[in-house]
C-alpha positions as CSV (number, residue, x, y, z in Angstrom):
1,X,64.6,57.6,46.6
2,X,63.0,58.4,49.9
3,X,63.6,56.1,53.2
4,X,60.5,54.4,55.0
5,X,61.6,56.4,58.2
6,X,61.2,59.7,56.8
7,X,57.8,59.1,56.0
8,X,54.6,59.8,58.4
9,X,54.2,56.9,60.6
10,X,50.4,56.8,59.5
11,X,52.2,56.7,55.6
12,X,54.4,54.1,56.7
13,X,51.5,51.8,58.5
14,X,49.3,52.2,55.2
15,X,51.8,51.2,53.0
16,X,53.0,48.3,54.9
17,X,50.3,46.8,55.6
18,X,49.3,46.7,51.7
19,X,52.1,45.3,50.8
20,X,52.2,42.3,53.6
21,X,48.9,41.7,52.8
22,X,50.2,40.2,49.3
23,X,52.8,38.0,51.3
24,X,53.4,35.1,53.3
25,X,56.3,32.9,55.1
26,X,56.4,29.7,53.3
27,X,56.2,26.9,56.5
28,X,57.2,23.3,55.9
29,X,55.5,20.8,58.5
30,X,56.5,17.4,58.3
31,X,55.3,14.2,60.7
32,X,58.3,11.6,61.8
33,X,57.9,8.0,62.1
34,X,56.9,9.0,66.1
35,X,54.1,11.5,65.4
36,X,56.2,14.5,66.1
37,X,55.7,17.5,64.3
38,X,58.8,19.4,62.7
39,X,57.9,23.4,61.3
40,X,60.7,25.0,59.3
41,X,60.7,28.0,57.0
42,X,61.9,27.8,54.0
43,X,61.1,31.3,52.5
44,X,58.5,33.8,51.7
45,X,56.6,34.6,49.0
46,X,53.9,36.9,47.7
47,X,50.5,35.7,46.3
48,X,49.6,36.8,42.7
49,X,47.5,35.6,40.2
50,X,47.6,35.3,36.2
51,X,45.0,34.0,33.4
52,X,42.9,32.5,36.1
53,X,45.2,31.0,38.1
54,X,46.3,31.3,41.5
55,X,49.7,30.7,42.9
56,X,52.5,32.2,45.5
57,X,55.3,33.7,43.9
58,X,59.0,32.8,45.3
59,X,62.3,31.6,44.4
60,X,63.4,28.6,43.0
61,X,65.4,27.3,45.3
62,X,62.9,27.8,48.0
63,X,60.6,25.3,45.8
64,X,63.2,22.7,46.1
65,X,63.8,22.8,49.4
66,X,59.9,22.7,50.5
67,X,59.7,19.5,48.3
68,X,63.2,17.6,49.7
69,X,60.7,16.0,52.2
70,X,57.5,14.6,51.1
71,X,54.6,14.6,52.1
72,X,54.4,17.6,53.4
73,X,52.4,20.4,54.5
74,X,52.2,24.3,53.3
75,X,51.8,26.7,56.0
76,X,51.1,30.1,54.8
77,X,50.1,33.4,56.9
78,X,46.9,34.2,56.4
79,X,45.2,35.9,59.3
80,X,46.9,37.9,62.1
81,X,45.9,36.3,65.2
82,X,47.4,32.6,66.2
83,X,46.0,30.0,63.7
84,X,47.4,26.7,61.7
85,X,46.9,26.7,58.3
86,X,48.0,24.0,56.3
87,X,47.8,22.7,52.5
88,X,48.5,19.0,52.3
89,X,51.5,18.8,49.5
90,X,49.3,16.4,47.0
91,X,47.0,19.5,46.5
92,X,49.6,21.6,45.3
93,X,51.8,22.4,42.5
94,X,55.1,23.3,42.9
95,X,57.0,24.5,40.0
96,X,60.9,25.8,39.0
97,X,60.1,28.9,36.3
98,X,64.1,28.7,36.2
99,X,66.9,28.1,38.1
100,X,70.8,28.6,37.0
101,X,73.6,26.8,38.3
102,X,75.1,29.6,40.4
103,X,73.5,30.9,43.7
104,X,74.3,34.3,43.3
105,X,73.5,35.0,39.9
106,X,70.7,33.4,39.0
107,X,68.3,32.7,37.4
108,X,65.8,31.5,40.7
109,X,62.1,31.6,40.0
110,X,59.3,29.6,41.0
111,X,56.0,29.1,41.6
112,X,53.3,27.4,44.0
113,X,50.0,26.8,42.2
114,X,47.4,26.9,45.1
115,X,44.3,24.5,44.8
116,X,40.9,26.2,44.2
117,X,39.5,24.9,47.3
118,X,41.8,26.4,49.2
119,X,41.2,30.3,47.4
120,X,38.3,30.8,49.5
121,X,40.1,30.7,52.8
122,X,43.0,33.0,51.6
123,X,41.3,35.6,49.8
124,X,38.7,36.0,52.8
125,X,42.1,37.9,54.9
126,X,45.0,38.6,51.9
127,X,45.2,39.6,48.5
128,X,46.4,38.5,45.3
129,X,48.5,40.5,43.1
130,X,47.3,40.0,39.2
131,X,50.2,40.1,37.2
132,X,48.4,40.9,34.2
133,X,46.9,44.1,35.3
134,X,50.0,45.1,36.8
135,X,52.0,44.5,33.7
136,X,49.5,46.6,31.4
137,X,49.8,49.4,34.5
138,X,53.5,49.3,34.9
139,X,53.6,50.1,31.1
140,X,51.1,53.0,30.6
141,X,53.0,56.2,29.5
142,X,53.4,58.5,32.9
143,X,53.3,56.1,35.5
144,X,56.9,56.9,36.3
145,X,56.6,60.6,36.2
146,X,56.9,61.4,40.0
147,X,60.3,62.2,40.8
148,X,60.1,60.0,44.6
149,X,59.6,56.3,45.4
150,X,60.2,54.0,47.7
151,X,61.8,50.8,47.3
152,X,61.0,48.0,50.3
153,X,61.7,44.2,50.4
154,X,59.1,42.1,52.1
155,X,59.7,38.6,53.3
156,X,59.9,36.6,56.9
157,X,63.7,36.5,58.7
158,X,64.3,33.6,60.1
159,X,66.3,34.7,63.1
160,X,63.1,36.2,63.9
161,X,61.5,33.4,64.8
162,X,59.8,32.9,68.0
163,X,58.2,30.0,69.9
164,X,55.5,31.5,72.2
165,X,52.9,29.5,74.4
166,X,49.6,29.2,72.6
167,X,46.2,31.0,73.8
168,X,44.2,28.6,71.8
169,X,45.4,25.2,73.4
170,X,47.6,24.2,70.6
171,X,51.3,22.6,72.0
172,X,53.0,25.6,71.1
173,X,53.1,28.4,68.7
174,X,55.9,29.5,66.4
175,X,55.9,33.3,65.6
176,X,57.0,34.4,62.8
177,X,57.3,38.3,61.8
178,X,57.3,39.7,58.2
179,X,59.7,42.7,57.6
180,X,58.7,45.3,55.5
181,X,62.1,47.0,55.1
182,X,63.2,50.6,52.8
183,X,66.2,49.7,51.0
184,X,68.3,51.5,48.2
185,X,68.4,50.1,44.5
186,X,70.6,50.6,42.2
187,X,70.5,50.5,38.6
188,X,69.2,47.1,36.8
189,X,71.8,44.8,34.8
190,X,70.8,42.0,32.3
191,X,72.1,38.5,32.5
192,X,70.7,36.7,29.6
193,X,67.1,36.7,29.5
194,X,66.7,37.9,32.9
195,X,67.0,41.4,34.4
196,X,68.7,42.3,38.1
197,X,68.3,44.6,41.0
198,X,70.5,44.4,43.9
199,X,68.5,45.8,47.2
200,X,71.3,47.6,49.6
201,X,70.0,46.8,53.4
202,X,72.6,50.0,55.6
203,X,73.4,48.5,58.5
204,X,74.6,51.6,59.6
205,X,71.6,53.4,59.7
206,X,69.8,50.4,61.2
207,X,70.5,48.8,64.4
208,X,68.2,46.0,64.4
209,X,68.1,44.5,61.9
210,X,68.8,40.6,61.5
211,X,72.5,39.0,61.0
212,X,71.2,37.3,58.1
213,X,68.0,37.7,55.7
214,X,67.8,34.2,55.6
215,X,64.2,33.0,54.7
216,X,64.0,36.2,52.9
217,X,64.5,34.3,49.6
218,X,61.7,34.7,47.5
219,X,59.9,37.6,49.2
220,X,58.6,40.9,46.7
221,X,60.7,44.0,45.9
222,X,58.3,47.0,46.5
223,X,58.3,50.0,44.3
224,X,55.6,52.9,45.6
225,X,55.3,56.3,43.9
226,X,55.2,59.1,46.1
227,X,53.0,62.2,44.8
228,X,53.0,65.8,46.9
229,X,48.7,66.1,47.5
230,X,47.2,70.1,47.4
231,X,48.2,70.3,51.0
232,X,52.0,69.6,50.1
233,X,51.3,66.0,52.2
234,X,52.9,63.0,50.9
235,X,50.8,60.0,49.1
236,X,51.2,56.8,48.5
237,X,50.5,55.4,45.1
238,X,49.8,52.1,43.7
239,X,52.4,49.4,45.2
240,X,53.9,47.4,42.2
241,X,55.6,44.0,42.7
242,X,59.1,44.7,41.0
243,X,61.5,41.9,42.2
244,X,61.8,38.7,43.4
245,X,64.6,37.9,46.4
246,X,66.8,35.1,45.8
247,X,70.6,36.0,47.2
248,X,72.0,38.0,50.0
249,X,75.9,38.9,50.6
250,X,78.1,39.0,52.6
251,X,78.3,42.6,54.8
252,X,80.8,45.2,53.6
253,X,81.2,48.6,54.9
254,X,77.8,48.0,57.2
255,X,75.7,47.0,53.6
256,X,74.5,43.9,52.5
257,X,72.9,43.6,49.3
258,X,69.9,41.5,48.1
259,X,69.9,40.1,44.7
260,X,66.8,40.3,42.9
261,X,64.7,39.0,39.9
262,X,63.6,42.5,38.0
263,X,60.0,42.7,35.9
264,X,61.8,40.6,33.0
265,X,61.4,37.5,34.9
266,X,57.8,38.3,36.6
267,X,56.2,39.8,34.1
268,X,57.3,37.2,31.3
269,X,58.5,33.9,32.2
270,X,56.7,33.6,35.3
271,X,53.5,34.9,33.6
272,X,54.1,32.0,30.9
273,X,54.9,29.8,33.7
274,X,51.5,30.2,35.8
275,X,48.7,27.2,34.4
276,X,51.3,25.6,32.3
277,X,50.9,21.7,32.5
278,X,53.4,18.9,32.5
């Protein structure tokens, strides 16, 4: 596996900015009684899309704690500048693909199915990942053959947060910053119908990072091919969506490790999940 700081910086720019371009922080606004406005995150999450329809992929328990306040509003990242984007709750459809009864092992899937009047908006800045064209590509013989990757979790840490003055004439603005982040991963390990990747974040190595990845929860695990071009200069390949966030422990020894959903999860029950009706 190769790091995301040994790569050029004009590499590393490319490929992060891909892969954020699939995700978003997922923003809770409420309204009190007294007309005050309350923002929280409650996770991230990456956009994808399956059999026609369109949804933002996340964790379970981030689905349950966006609804333990109704009505609400969805904020979701779509643009870089300051902007308000919201999704009033009725319009969408939240949904637990499954959930077990233990935080740390799983399983913690879910789904937000995003109204077609709002896929205009979104798709005119980010991009939706289409599971079923990533599935077929992910299982073509040789597209494993390079001998490099590199593995990176996306998602929005809440600890950085900020609350900035506005430009625009809004009250205020709260910033939040999505972290692209290299990470080690080991080998997968099957729990019943699910399989497992736990993401080591090296504290070591990295000075800055946040205390905590929480808000993380439900934001992609990034695999990218690397392949050696005829001037012996590194390239990135496709980006495909491997994992799914959902638990982070304790630090040991200056590593912390991410538990994630593997391609068992996203590329069966979540695909089953995506249009379903109740």
């Amino acid at each position: 596996m190769t790091s995301l700081n040994e790569l050029p910086p004009h590499l590393k720019g490319e490929i992060s900015d891909t892969i954020q371009n699939y995700s978003t922080p997922i923003v809770r606004y409420t309204r009190g009684s007294d007309g005050k406005e309350t923002v929280e995150l409650k996770g991230s999450g990456t956009f994808v899309t399956s059999s026609g329809t369109f949804a933002i992929l996340t964790a379970a328990h981030v689905v349950g704690e966006l609804e333990k306040k109704k009505p609400f509003s969805l904020g979701l990242y779509v643009q870089e500048s300051e902007h308000k984007y919201l999704i009033d709750s009725q319009y969408l459809r939240p949904q637990v693909v499954a959930r077990g009864k233990d935080d740390a092992t799983g399983p913690d899937l879910g789904l937000i199915e995003l109204p077609n009047s709002e896929l205009g908006w979104i798709k005119a800045s980010r991009t939706f990942y289409d599971l079923d064209a990533a599935e077929e590509y992910i299982g073509r013989p040789g597209t494993f053959d390079t001998e490099r990757y590199i593995y990176l979790l996306c998602g929005t840490p809440d600890l950085l947060k900020a609350d900035l003055p506005s430009e625009r004439h809004y009250v205020g603005v709260r910033q939040y910053t999505q972290l692209c982040l290299s990470v080690s991963v080991g080998s997968p390990f099957t729990v019943g119908d699910f399989n497992y990747y736990d993401a080591e974040v090296d504290y070591g190595e990295r000075r800055r990072l946040p205390e905590s990845f929480g808000g993380v929860s439900g934001g992609g695990l990034w695999v990218v091919p690397l392949t050696e071009n005829t001037e012996d200069a590194l390239e990135a390949g496709r980006p495909m969506l491997y994992g799914v966030a959902f638990y982070q422990t304790a630090i040991e020894s200056d590593l912390r490790k991410i538990r994630c959903h593997g391609p068992s999860g996203i590329f069966r029950q979540v695909r089953e999940g995506m249009g379903r009706r109740t």
